[in-house]
C-alpha positions in Angstrom: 242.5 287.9 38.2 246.0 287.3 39.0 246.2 291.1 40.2 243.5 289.9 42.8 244.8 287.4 43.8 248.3 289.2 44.9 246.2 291.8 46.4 244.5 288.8 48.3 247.7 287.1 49.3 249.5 290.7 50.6 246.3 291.2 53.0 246.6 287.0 54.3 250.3 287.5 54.9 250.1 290.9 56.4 247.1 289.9 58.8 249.4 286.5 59.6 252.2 288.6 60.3 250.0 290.6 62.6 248.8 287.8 64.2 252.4 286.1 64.5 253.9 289.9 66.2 250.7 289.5 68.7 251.7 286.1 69.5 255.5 287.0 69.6 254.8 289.8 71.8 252.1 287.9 74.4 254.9 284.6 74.8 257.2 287.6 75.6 255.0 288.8 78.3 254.1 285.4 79.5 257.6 284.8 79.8 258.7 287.7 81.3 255.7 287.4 83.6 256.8 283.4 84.8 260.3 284.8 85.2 259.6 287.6 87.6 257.1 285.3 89.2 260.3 282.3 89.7 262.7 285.4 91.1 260.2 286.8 93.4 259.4 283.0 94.6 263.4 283.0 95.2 263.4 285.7 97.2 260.7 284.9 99.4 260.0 281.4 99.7 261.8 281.3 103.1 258.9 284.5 104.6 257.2 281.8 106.2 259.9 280.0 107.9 259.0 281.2 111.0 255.5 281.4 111.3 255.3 278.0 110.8 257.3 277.8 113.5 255.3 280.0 115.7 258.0 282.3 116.3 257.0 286.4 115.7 259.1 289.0 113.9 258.7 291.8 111.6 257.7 291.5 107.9 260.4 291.0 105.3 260.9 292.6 101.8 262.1 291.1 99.0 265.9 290.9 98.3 267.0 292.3 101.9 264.4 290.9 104.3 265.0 292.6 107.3 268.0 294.2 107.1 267.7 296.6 104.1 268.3 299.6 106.8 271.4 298.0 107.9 272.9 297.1 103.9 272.6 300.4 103.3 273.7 302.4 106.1 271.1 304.0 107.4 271.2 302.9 110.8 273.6 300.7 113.3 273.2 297.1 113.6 272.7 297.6 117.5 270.0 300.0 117.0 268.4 298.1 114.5 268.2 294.8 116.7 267.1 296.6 119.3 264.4 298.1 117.7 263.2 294.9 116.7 263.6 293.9 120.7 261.7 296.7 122.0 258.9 296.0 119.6 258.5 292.3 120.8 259.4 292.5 124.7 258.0 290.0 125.9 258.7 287.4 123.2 262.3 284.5 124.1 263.2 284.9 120.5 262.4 286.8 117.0 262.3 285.6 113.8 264.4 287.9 111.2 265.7 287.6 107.9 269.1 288.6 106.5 268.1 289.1 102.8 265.9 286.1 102.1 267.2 283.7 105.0 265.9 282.9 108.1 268.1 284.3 111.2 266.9 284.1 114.7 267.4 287.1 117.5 267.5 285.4 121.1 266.5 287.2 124.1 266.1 284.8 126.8 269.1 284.1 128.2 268.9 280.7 129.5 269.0 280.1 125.2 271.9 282.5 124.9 273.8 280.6 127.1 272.8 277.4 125.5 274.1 278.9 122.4 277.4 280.0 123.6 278.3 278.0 126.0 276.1 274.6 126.8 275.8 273.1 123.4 278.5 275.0 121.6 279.6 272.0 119.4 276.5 273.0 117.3 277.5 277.0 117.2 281.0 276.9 116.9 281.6 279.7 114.4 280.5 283.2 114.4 278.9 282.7 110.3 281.4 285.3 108.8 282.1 283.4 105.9 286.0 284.6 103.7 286.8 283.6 100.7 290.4 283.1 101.3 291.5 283.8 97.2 289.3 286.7 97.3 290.2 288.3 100.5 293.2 286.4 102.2 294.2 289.1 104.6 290.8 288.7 106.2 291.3 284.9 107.4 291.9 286.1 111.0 290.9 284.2 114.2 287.7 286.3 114.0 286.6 285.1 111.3 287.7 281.1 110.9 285.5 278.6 110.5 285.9 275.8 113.6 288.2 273.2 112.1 291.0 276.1 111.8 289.6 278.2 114.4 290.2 275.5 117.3 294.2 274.6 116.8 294.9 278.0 116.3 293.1 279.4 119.0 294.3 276.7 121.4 297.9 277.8 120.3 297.4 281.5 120.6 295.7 281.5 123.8 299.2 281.4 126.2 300.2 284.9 125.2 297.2 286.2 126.8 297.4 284.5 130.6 297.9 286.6 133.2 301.1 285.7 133.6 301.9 286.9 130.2 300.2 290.5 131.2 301.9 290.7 134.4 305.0 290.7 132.4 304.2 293.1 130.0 302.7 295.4 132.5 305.7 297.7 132.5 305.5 298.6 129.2 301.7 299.4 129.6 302.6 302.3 132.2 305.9 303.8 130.0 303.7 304.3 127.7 300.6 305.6 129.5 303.9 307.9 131.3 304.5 309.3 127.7 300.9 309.5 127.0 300.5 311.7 129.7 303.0 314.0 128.9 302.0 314.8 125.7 298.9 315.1 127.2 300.4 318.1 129.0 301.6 319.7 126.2 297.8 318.8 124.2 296.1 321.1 127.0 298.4 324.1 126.8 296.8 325.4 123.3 293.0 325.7 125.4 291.1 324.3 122.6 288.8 321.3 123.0 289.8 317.7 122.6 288.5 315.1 120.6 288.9 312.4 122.7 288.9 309.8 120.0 291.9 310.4 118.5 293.6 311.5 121.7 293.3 308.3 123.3 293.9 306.1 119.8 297.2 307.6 120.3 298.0 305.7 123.4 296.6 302.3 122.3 298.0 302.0 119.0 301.6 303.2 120.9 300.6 299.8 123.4 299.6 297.9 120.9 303.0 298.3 119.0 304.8 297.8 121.8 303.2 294.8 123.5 301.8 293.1 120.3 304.5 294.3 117.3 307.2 295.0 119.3 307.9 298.5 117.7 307.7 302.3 118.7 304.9 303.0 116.4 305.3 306.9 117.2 301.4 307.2 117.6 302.0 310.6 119.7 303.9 311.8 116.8 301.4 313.8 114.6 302.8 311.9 111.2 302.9 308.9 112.8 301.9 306.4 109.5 300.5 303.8 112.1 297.7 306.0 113.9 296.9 307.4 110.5 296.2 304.2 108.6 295.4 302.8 112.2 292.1 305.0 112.3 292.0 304.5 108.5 291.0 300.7 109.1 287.7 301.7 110.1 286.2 304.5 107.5 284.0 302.8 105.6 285.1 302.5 101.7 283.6 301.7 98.6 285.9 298.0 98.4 284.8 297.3 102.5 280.9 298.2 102.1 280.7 296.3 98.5 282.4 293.4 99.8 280.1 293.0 102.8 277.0 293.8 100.6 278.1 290.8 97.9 279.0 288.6 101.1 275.5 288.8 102.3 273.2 289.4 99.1 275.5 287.0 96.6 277.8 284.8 97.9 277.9 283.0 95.6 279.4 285.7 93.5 281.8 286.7 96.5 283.4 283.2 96.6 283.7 282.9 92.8 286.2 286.6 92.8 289.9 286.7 92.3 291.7 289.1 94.7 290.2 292.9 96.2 292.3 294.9 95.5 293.4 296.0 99.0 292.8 298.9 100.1 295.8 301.2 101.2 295.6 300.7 105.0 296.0 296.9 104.6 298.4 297.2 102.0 300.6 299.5 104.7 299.6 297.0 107.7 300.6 294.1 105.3 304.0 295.7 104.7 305.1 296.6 107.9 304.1 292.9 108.9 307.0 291.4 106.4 309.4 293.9 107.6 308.7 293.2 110.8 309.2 289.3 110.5 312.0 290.1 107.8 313.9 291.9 110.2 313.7 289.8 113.1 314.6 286.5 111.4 317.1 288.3 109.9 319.0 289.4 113.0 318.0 286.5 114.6 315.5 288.4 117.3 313.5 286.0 119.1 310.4 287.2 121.3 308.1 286.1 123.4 305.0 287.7 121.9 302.3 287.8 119.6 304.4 288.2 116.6 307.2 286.1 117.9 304.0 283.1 118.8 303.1 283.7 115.0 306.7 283.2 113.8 306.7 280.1 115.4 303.3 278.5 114.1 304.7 279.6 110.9 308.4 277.7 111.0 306.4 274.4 112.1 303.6 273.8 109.3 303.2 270.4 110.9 301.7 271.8 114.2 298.5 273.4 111.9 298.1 270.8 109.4 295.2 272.4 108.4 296.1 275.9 108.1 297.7 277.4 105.1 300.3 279.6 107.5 301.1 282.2 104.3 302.4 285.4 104.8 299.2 286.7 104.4 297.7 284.7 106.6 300.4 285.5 109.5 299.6 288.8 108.4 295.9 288.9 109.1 296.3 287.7 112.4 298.7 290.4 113.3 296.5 293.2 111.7 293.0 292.1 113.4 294.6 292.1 116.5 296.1 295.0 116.0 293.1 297.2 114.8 290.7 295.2 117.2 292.4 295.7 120.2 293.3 299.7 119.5 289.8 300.6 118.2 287.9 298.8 121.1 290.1 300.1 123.6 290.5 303.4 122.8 286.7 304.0 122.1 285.9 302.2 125.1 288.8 305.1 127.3 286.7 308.2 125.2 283.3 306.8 126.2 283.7 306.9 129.7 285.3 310.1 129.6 282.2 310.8 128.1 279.9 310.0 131.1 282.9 311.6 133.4 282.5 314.8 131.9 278.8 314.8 132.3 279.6 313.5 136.0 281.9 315.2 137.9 281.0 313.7 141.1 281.9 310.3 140.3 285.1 311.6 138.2 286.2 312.8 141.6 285.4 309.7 143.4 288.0 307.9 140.5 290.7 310.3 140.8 290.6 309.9 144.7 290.9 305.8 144.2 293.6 306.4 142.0 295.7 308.2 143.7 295.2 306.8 146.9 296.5 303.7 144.9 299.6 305.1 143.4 300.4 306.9 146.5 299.8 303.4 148.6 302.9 301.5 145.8 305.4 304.8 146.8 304.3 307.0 143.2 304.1 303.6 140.8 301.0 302.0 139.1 301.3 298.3 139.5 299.7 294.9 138.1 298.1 294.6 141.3 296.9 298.0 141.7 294.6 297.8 138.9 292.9 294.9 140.4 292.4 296.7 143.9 290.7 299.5 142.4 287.4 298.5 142.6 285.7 301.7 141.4 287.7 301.6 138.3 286.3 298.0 137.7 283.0 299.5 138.1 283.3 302.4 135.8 284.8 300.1 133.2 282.4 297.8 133.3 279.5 300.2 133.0 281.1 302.2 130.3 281.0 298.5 128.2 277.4 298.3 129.9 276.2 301.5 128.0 278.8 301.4 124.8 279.6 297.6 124.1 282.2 297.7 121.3 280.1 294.8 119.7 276.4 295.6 119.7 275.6 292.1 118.2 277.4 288.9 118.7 276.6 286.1 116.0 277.0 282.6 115.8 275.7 280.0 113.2 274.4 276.7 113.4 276.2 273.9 112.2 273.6 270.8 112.5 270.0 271.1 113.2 269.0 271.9 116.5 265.6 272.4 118.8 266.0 274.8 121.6 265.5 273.8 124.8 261.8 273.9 126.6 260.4 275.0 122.6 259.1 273.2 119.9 261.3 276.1 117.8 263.5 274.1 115.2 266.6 275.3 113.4 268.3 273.8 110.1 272.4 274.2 109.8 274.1 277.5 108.4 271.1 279.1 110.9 272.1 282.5 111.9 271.6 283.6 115.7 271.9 287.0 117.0 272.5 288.1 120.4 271.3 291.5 120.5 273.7 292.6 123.4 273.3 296.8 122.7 269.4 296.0 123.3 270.0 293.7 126.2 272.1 296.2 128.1 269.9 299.2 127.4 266.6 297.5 128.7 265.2 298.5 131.3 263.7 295.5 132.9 267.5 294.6 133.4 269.0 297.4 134.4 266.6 300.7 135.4 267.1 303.8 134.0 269.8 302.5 131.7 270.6 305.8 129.7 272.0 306.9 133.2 275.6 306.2 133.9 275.8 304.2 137.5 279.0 302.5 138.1 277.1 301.2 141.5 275.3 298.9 138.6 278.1 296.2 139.4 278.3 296.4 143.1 278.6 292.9 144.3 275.1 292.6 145.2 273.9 294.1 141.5 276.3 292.1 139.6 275.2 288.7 141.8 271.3 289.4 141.0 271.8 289.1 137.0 271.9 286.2 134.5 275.5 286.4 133.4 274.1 286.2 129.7 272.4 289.9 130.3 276.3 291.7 129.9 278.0 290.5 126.9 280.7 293.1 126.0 283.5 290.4 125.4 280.8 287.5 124.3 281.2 284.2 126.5 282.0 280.5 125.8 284.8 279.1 123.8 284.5 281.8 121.3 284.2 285.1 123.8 287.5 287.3 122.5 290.8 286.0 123.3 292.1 289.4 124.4 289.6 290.4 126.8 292.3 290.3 130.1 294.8 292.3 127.7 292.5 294.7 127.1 291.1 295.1 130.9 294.1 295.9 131.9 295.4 298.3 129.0 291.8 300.1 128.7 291.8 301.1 132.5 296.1 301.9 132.2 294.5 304.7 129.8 292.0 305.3 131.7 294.2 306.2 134.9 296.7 308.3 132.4 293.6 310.3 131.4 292.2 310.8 134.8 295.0 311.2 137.6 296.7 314.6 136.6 293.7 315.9 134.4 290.2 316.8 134.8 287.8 316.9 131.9 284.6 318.6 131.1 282.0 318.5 128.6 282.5 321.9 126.5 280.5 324.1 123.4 281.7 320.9 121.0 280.5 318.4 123.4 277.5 316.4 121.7 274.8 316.3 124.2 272.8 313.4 122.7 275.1 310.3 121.2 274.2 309.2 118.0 275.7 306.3 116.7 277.6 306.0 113.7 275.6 303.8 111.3 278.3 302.2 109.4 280.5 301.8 112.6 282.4 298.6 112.8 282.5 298.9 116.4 280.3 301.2 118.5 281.2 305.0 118.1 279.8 308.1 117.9 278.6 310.2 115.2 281.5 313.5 114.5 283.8 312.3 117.5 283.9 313.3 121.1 284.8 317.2 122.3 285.6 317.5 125.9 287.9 320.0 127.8 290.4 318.9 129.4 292.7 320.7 132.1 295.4 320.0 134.7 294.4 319.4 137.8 296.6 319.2 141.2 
């Protein structure tokens, strides 16, 4: 009997146990089930943002809404954006998402201006958020929020008056004059050019002089500056996973201790503390960028909310630095692009120029560059086609309702002015894969909403530099163009093709052109 009953109480507590691994494993799945159900809900309980708000845009996936081509490089922001334009043409505004929130794309410009310029005092910062322990080298005027944007901004701003550029004019054309000549020397081996590099050389040797106040030997083929210089801007593994955490977890990005700085910055960094070292050293004062930037720094008081480290002073000098090189130099190669592919109005250039030069007795002056109205044209058309910055973005800081809409914003909104899509379309500007410097005739340029050419932005926040860079982009420009004729060759890519992961706007494997002397 007592056997039987074992026998029976083995069988109960196996079937219980059964039961109890059943019920283990179901509460498992129900919980596994609710969790995947509260991430998913995470992700995507912002997807109807806009269509309650009436507003049309594509359909988001979960974890990188609308933006999982960009994340990942697989195509250009620019393109992107305008892809999303094209598909809704006739629409003031699309709705987007950047991972799982909201961001708006605005096409009508009378709302573009109201962003940027109008009502401002709502979208005062560009939304690149740094974490200052995490990446303190990247707290440049870029990318500050308002409250230290503003002072610093306000005291940067005199070194870039005209007055300021008349007076560092001369050191523009010494070193377009050296530019040239090793230009001469370039040609003699017959081999094609890539155009890139070529010209880098003669804005990174401007940049050191105006900016730094240094020879930074960028003709010289070892020359540490161009080589870290163009270094800056190849994507690495540190620069792509920072901007991935920045916009999929934030709030992992701002809890990090230091990058470790990659070896570019670490040289920029460097030469920055030498550079200051040295000068307050030997007593050297300058009226430059660096000098401007010495100053701030001896009198804490005057930015009593800025932290004015050496890092800090640093990242000022190095955005600068890289920004104004890379922009400038890409936008010289571009139109010697669209000059090689059109040798008519190449001519027409080299005529102005020379007629110019030969008008001040052999000498490029201040003023010449603002007589030469064809340059002006080509320069502006070359931005038309290649803007440096395909998007601009700026982020709302309170709520807001755009004007004549019933279309209603929270704060930490981000905006997107799709400025590669608005000058490529063709309602603005016809046939706009052609290259027509007669686009900004008088008459043209008169006949368009100033918000449909955005190359430099506009408002408060359009880029501090732009009158700097006019005038040292079209410098190259002449040095390129006066003595030397170019022409597309066998490396010449027919059809441009973006880079994907391009900070600014370049091409994919450079540009080849011929280039020769010409009497």
């Amino acid at each position: 009997m007592l056997h039987v009953n074992n026998k029976l109480i083995k069988r109960v507590l196996k079937i219980k146990s059964s039961n109890a691994m059943e019920v283990g494993t179901l509460e498992i799945i129900i919980g596994l089930s609710v969790l995947s159900f509260i991430f998913h809900y995470y992700l995507t309980y912002h997807f109807d943002f806009w269509k309650k708000q009436n507003v049309v845009g594509p359909k988001p996936i979960p974890f990188f809404g609308n933006v999982k081509e960009i994340l990942f490089g697989e195509i250009h922001a620019g393109l992107l954006m305008k892809r999303y334009y094209d598909q809704y043409k006739s629409e003031p505004m699309i709705g987007i998402y950047g991972n799982r929130t909201p961001s708006l794309i605005l096409k009508d410009p009378s709302l573009i201006k109201d962003v940027m310029i109008r009502d401002f005092n709502v979208f005062p910062d560009r939304g690149f958020y740094v974490n200052a322990k995490a990446d303190p080298v990247n707290q440049n005027l870029a990318n500050l929020e308002h409250a230290r944007w503003r002072p610093l901004r306000t005291k940067l701003t005199p070194i870039f008056t005209s007055g300021k550029l008349k007076e560092m004019f001369y050191l523009l054309v010494e070193c377009a004059n050296s530019f040239e000549k090793y230009v001469e020397k370039l040609i003699e081996k017959d081999e094609p050019v890539e155009v890139r590099e070529l010209t880098s050389k003669f804005t990174i040797q401007a940049i050191g002089v105006c900016v730094l106040g240094l020879d930074t030997k960028a003709l010289e083929e070892n020359s540490q500056f161009r080589t870290y210089g163009r270094a800056l801007f190849v994507p690495t593994i540190v620069n792509v996973g920072r901007i991935l955490l920045q916009q999929l977890a934030p709030w992992i990005y701002e809890s990090l201790g230091p990058f470790k700085t990659s070896e570019p910055v670490r040289f920029f960094a460097k030469s920055t503390k030498e550079i200051v070292e040295y000068r307050r050293k030997n007593k050297i004062r300058r009226n430059d960028f660096v000098g401007l930037l010495m100053d701030l720094q001896d009198q804490p008081n005057t930015l009593s909310n800025i932290d004015f480290s050496d890092e800090f002073l640093a990242g000022q000098i190095l955005a600068f630095f890289a920004a104004g090189f890379e922009t400038s130099s890409t936008t010289v190669s571009n139109a010697l692009y669209e000059l090689a592919f059109n040798q008519n109005i190449q001519d027409k250039l080299r005529n102005e120029i020379r007629e110019e030069i030969e008008r001040n007795n052999g000498q490029l002056t201040y003023d010449s560059i603002k007589r030469m109205k064809y340059l002006d044209k080509i320069y502006k058309e070359t931005l038309r086609k290649y803007p440096p910055g395909s998007i601009i973005q700026r982020r709302s800081n309170a709520q807001y309702t755009f004007t004549g809409t019933k279309v209603t914003i929270p704060a930490n909104t981000t905006l997107i002015i799709p400025v590669w899509a608005i000058h490529r379309d063709p309602d603005l500007y016809p046939d706009p894969d052609i290259f027509d410097p007669e686009r900004f005739n008088e008459d043209n340029e008169s006949s368009r909403h100033p918000m449909n050419y955005l190359p430099f932005g506009d408002g408060p926040h359009n880029c501090i530099a732009v009158r700097y860079s006019n005038y040292q982009t079209k410098v190259g420009l002449i040095a390129a163009i006066n003595k030397f004729k170019v022409n597309v060759c066998d490396k010449t890519c027919i059809s441009y093709q973006v880079e994907p992961r391009a900070i600014f706007t370049a091409p994919v494997g450079g540009i080849y052109l011929k280039i020769s002397k010409v009497l």
